[in-house]
C-alpha positions as CSV (number, residue, x, y, z in Angstrom):
1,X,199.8,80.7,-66.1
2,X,197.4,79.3,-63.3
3,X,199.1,77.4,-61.1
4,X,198.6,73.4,-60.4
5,X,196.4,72.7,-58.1
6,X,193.2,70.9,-57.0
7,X,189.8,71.4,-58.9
8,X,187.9,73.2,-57.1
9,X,191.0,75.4,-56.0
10,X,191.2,76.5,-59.9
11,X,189.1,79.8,-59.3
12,X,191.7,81.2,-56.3
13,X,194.9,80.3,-58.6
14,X,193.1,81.9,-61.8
15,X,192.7,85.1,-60.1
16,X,196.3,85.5,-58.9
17,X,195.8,83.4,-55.2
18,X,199.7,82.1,-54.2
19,X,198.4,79.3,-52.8
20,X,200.6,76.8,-50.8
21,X,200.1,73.3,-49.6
22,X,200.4,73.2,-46.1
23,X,200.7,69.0,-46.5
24,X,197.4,68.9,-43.7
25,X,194.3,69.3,-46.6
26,X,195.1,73.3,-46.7
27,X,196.5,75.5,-48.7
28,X,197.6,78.6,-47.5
29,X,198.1,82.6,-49.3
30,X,197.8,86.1,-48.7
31,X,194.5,87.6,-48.3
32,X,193.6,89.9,-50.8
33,X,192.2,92.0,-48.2
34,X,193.9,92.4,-45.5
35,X,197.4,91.3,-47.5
36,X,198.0,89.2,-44.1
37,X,199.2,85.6,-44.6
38,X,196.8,84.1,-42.2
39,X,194.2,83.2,-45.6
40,X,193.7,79.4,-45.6
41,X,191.6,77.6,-48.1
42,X,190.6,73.5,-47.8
43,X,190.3,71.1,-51.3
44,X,186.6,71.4,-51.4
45,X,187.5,75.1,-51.7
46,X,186.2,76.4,-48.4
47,X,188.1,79.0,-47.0
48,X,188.4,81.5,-44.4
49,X,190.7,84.5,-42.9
50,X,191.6,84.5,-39.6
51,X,192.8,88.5,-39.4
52,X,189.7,89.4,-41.6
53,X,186.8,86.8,-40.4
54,X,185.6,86.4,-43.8
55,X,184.5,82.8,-44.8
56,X,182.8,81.4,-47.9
57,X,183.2,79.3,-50.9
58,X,184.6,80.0,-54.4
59,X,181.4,81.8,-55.6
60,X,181.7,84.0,-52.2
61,X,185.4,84.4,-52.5
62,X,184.4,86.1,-56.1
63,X,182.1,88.1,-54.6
64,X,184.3,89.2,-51.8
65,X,187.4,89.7,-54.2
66,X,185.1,91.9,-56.2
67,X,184.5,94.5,-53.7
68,X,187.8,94.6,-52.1
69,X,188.7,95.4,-56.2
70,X,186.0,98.0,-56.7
71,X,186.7,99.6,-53.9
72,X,190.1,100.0,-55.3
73,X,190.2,101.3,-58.1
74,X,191.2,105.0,-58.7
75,X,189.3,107.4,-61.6
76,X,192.3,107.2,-62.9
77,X,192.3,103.8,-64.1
78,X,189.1,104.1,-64.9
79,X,190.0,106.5,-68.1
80,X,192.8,104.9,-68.9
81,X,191.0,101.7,-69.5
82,X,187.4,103.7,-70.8
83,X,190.3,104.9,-73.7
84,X,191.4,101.4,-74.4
85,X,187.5,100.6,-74.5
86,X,186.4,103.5,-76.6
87,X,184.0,104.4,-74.3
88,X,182.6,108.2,-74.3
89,X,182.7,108.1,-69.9
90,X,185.0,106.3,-67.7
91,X,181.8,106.2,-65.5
92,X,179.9,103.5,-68.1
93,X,183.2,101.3,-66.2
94,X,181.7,102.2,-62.7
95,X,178.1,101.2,-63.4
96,X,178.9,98.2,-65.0
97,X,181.0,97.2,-61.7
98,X,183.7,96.6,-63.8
99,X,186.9,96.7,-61.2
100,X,190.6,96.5,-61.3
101,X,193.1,93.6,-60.0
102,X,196.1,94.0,-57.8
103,X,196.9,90.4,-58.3
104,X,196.7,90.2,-61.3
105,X,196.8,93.7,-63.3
106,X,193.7,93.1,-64.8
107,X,190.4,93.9,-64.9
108,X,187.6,92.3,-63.7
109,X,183.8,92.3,-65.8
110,X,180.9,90.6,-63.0
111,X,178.6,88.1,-64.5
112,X,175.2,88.0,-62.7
113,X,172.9,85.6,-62.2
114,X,169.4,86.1,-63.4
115,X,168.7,87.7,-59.7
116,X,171.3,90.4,-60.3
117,X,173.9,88.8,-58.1
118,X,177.6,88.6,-59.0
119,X,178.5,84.7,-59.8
120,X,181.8,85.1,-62.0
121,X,184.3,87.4,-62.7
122,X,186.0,87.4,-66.3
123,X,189.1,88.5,-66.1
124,X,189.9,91.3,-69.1
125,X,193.6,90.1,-70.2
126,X,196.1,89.5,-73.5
127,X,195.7,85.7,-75.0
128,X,198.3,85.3,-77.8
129,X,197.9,89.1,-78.9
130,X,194.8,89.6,-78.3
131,X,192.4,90.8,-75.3
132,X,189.6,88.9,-74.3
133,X,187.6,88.0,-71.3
134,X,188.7,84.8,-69.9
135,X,185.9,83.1,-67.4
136,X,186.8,81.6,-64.1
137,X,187.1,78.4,-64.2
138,X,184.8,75.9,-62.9
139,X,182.0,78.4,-62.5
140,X,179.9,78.4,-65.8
141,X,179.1,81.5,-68.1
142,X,176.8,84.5,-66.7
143,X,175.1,87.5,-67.9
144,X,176.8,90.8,-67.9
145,X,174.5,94.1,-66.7
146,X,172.0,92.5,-65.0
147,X,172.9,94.7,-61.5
148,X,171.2,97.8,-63.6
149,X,168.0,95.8,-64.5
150,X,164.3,97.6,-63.9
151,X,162.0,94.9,-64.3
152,X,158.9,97.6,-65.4
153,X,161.0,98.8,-68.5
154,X,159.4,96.7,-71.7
155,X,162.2,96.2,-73.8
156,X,166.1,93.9,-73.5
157,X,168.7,94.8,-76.1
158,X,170.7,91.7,-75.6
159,X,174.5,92.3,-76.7
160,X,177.6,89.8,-77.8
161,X,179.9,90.9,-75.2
162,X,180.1,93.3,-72.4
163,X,182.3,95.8,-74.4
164,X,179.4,96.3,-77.0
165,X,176.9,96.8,-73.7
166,X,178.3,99.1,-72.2
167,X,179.0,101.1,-75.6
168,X,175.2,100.6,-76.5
169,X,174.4,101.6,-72.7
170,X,176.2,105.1,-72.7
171,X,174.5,105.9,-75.6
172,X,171.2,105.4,-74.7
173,X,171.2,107.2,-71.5
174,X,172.4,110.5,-73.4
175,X,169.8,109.9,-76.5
176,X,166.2,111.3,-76.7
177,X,163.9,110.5,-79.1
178,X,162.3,113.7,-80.6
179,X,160.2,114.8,-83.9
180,X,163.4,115.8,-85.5
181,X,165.4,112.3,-84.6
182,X,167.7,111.6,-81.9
183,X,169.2,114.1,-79.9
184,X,171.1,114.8,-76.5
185,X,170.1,114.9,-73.0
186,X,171.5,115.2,-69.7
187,X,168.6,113.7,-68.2
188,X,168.4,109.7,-68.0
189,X,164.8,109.3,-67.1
190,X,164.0,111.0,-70.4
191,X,166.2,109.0,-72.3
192,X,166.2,106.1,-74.4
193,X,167.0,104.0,-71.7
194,X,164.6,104.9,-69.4
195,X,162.8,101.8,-71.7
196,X,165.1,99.6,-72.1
197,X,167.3,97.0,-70.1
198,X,170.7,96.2,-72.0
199,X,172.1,93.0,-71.5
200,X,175.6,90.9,-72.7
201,X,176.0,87.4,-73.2
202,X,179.8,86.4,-72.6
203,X,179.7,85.4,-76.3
204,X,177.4,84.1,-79.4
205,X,177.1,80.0,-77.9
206,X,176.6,80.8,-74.6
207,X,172.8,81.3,-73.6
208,X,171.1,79.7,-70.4
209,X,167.5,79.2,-70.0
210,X,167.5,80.0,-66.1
211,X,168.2,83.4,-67.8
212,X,164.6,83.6,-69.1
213,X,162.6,85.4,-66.5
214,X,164.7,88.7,-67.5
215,X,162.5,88.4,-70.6
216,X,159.8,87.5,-69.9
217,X,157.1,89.8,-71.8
218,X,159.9,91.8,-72.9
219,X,160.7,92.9,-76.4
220,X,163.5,92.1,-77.5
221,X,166.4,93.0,-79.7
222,X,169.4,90.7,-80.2
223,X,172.7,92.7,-81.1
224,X,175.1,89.7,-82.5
225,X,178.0,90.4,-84.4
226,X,178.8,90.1,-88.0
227,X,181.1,87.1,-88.6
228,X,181.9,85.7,-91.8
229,X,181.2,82.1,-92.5
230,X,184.2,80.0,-91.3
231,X,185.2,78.0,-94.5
232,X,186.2,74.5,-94.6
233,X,190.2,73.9,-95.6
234,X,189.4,70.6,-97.4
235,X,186.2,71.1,-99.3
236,X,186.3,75.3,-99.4
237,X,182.6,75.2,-98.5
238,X,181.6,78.0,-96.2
239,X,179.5,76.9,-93.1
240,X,176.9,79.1,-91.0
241,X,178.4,82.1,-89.2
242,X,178.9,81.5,-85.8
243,X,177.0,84.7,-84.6
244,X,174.4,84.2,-86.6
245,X,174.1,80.2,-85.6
246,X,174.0,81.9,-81.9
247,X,171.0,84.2,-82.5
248,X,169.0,81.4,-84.3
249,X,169.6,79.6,-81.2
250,X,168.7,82.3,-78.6
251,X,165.4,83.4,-80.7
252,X,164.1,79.5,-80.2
253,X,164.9,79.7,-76.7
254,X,163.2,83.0,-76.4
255,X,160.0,82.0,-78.7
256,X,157.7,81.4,-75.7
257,X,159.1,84.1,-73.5
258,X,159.5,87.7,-75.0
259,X,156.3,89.2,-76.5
260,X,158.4,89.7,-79.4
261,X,161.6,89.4,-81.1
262,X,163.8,91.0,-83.4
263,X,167.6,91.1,-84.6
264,X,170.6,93.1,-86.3
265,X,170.2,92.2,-89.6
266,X,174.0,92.2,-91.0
267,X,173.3,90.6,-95.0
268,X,170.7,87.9,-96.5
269,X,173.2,85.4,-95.6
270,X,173.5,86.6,-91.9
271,X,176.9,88.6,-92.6
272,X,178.1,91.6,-94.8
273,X,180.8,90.4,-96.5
274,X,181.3,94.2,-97.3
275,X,182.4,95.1,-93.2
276,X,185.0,93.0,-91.1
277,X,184.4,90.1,-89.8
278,X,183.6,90.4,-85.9
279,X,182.3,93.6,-86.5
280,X,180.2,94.8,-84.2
281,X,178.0,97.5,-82.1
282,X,181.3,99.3,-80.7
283,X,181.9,99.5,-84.7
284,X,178.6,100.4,-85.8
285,X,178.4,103.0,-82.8
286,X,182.0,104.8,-83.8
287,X,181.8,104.5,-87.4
288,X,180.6,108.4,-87.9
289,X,183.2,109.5,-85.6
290,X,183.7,109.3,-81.3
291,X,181.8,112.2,-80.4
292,X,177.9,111.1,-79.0
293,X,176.6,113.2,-81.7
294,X,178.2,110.9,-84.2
295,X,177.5,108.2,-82.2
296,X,173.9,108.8,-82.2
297,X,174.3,108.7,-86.1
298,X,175.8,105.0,-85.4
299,X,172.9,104.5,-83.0
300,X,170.0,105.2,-86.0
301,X,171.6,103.1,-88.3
302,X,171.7,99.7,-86.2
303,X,167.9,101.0,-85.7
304,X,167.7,101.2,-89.3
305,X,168.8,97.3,-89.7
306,X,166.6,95.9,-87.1
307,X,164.7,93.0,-88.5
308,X,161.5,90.5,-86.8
309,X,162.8,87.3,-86.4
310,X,161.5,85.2,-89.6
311,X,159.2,81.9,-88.2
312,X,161.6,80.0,-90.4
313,X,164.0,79.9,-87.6
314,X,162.0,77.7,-85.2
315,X,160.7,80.5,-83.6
316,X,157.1,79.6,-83.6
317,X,155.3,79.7,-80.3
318,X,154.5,76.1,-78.5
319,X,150.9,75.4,-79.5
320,X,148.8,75.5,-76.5
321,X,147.1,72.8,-75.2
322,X,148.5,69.9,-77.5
323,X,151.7,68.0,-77.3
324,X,154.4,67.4,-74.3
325,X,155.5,69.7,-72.2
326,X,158.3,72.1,-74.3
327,X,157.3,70.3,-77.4
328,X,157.0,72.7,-80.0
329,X,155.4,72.9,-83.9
330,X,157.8,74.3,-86.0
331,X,157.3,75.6,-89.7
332,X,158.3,74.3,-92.6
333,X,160.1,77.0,-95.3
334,X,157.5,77.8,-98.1
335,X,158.0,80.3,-100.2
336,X,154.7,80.0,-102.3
337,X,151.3,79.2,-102.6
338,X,151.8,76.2,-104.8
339,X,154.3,74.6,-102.4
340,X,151.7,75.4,-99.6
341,X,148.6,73.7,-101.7
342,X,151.0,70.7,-102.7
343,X,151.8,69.7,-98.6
344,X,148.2,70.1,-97.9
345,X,147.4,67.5,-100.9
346,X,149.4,64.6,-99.2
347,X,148.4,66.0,-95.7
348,X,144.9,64.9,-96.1
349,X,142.4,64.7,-98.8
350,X,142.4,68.2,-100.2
351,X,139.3,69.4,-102.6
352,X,138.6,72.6,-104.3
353,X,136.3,73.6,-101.4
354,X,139.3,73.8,-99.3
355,X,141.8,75.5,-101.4
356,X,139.5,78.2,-101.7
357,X,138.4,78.6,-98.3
358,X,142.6,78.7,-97.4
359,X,143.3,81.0,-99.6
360,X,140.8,83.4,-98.5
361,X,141.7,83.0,-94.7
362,X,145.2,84.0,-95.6
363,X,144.0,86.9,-97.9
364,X,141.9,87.7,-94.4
365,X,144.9,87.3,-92.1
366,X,147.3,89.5,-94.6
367,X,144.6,92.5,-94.4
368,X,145.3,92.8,-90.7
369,X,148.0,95.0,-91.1
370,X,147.1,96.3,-94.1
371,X,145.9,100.6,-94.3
372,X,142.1,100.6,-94.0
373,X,139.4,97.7,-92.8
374,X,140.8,94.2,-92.5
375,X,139.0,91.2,-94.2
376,X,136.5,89.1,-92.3
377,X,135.3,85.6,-93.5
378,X,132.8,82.6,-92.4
379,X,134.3,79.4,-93.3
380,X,130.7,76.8,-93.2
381,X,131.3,73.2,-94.2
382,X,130.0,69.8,-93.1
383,X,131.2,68.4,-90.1
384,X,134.9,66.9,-90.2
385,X,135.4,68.7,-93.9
386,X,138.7,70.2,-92.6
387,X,137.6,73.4,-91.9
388,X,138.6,73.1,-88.0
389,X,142.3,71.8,-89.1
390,X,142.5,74.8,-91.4
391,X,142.0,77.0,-88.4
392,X,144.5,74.9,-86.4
393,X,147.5,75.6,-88.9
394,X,146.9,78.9,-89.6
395,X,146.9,79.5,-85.9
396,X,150.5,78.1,-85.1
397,X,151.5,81.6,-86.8
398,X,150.1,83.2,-83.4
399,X,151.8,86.4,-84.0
400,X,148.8,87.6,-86.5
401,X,146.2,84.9,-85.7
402,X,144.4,84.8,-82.3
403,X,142.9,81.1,-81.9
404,X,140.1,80.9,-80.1
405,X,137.0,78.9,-80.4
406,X,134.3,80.1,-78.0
407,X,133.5,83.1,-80.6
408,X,129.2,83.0,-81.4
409,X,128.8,82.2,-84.7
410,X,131.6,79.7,-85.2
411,X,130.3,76.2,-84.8
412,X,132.2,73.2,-85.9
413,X,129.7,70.8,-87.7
414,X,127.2,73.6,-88.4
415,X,124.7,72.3,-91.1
């Protein structure tokens, strides 16, 4: 248990500090480097060794404590904890800058801030049975693997969890694409990951928009986990998973960012009630067997439940030029034509003319992706018919419609 002390002393006690009041504003401990008592740390968690001459604050002292742990840790510890990981290579661990403890006996996972340096240290330990990574306090959540970022790589497969990351991660860097699937390699530039940047969130609430230029342009994938619905005691109803709530979240945050998105599709209901709940990539990964061969099997079938992320969720780009800053226009859920044609009859005052000309510049916008020559169409109408607010709403779905309205031929009140 962390001991009692001042606020912004929480991080040095929470990571195994002795500290002891001195009864002059300092508290003094051991250094964790030197293991010399002449370590001294002030209330508004300033602090400073006098064998050493290190100095800093608490996000420093992380930093510091980090390398004096990675430095420290043997292979050996490495596997052992790679085993308790299910990792296929203890040197995923080293990579990741994942380090061992002597004050604690437990490991340490780095969070990063979106410029790849460390910020927090999570602390891999046993909370009533079970092992999780606790946060230091006072610091705020970070993102895990941003140290092995390449900003020229196009894609971000963004995890729940660091253990899922790195297991997704290892993978990757032994997988080739070929004609006849995936397969091996011992060569990482050929590799699946030679594309991609992989990426953990400390868990399914936590995402922070200063995190956003790492996706910017990107496309990407968002591997959540699959929880059940958490079920009301009183009433028995089932509420929204909370992975699933987290993913929704992230996508809208993402919508005007990543050049596209897409997600692990678990069930219609954003579970399978037929697999656990909680699980997860590390599952999906080992469910063939541990050997990367089966893994790779694991590997093509998360492929095989990647699904875009529907518009219904919010994630509808910000129309341009219109509206406040970060103001966005969000769909409504319509499911067919006649609930489309009803909303435009009490949007404004709808005629035959305009039904027809809809439904034909949806028939056109369907035929873009459709096997042969698309549809073209000429909408021409009286000025301030509607034509021009047609355009305008079909246009919000800016993933198959380009707006613009400097193209020859198209002129608004052409008679």
């Amino acid at each position: 248990m962390t001991q009692e002390v001042p606020e912004k002393l929480r991080p040095f006690a929470f990571h195994g500090m002795t500290l002891r009041d001195t009864g002059v504003g300092q508290w003094a401990a051991e250094c964790p480097d030197c293991v010399r008592r002449k370590w001294s740390c002030n209330k508004e968690g300033l602090w400073d060794c006098k064998v050493c001459a290190t100095k800093g604050n608490a996000v420093e002292f992380l930093r510091h404590l980090h390398n004096t742990c990675e430095r420290g840790t043997s292979a050996a510890k490495y596997e052992e904890l790679a085993a308790d990981r299910r990792l296929l290579d203890a040197e995923t661990l080293a990579q990741w800058q994942v380090a061992h403890s002597p004050l604690t006996g437990e490991w340490l996972v780095p969070g990063y801030n979106e410029k790849g340096t460390v910020q927090q240290l999570y602390r891999y330990g046993e909370i009533d049975g079970r092992k999780v990574c606790m946060a230091t306090p006072t610091m705020g959540h970070k993102l895990h693997g941003v140290n092995l970022c390449d900003a020229e790589r196009p894609a971000v497969y963004l995890c729940e969890g660091p253990w899922d990351a790195m297991a997704m991660w290892e993978v990757l860097r032994q997988t080739k694409a070929t004609a006849d699937g995936l397969r091996p390699t011992g060569n990482p530039e050929s590799s699946l990951l030679a594309e991609v940047n992989v990426l953990a969130v400390p868990g399914c609430g936590v995402f922070n928009e200063a995190w956003l230029p790492l996706f910017e342009g990107k496309n990407v994938l968002l591997l959540y986990d699959n929880d059940h619905p958490p079920v009301n005691p009183k009433t028995g109803k089932e509420g929204t998973p909370g992975a699933f709530a987290g993913l929704q979240r992230v996508a809208r945050i993402l919508k005007d960012t990543a050049a596209s998105l897409c997600y692990l599709h678990w069930g219609e209901d954003g579970y399978c009630r037929d697999l656990p709940s909680g699980y997860d990539v590390r599952d999906a990964l080992l469910a063939n067997g541990k050997s990367l061969r089966e893994r790779q099997q694991g590997l093509d079938s998360l492929f095989a439940r990647m699904r875009e992320v529907p518009e219904e969720w919010g994630a509808s780009p910000t129309k341009k030029g219109g509206g406040k800053k970060g103001e966005s226009l969000e769909c409504l859920p319509c499911e067919s034509y006649k609930t489309l044609n009803t909303a435009w009859r009490k949007a404004l005052r709808w005629t035959p003319g305009l039904d027809h000309a809809l439904a034909v510049m949806l028939a056109s916008i369907a035929s873009t992706k459709t096997v042969g020559d698309q549809l073209w169409v000429k909408v021409i109408g009286p000025a301030a018919c509607g034509k021009s607010t047609l355009c305008e709403a079909v246009s919000v779905a800016s993933k198959y419609v380009l707006a613009k309205s400097t193209i020859r031929g198209f002129h608004s009140g052409f008679r």
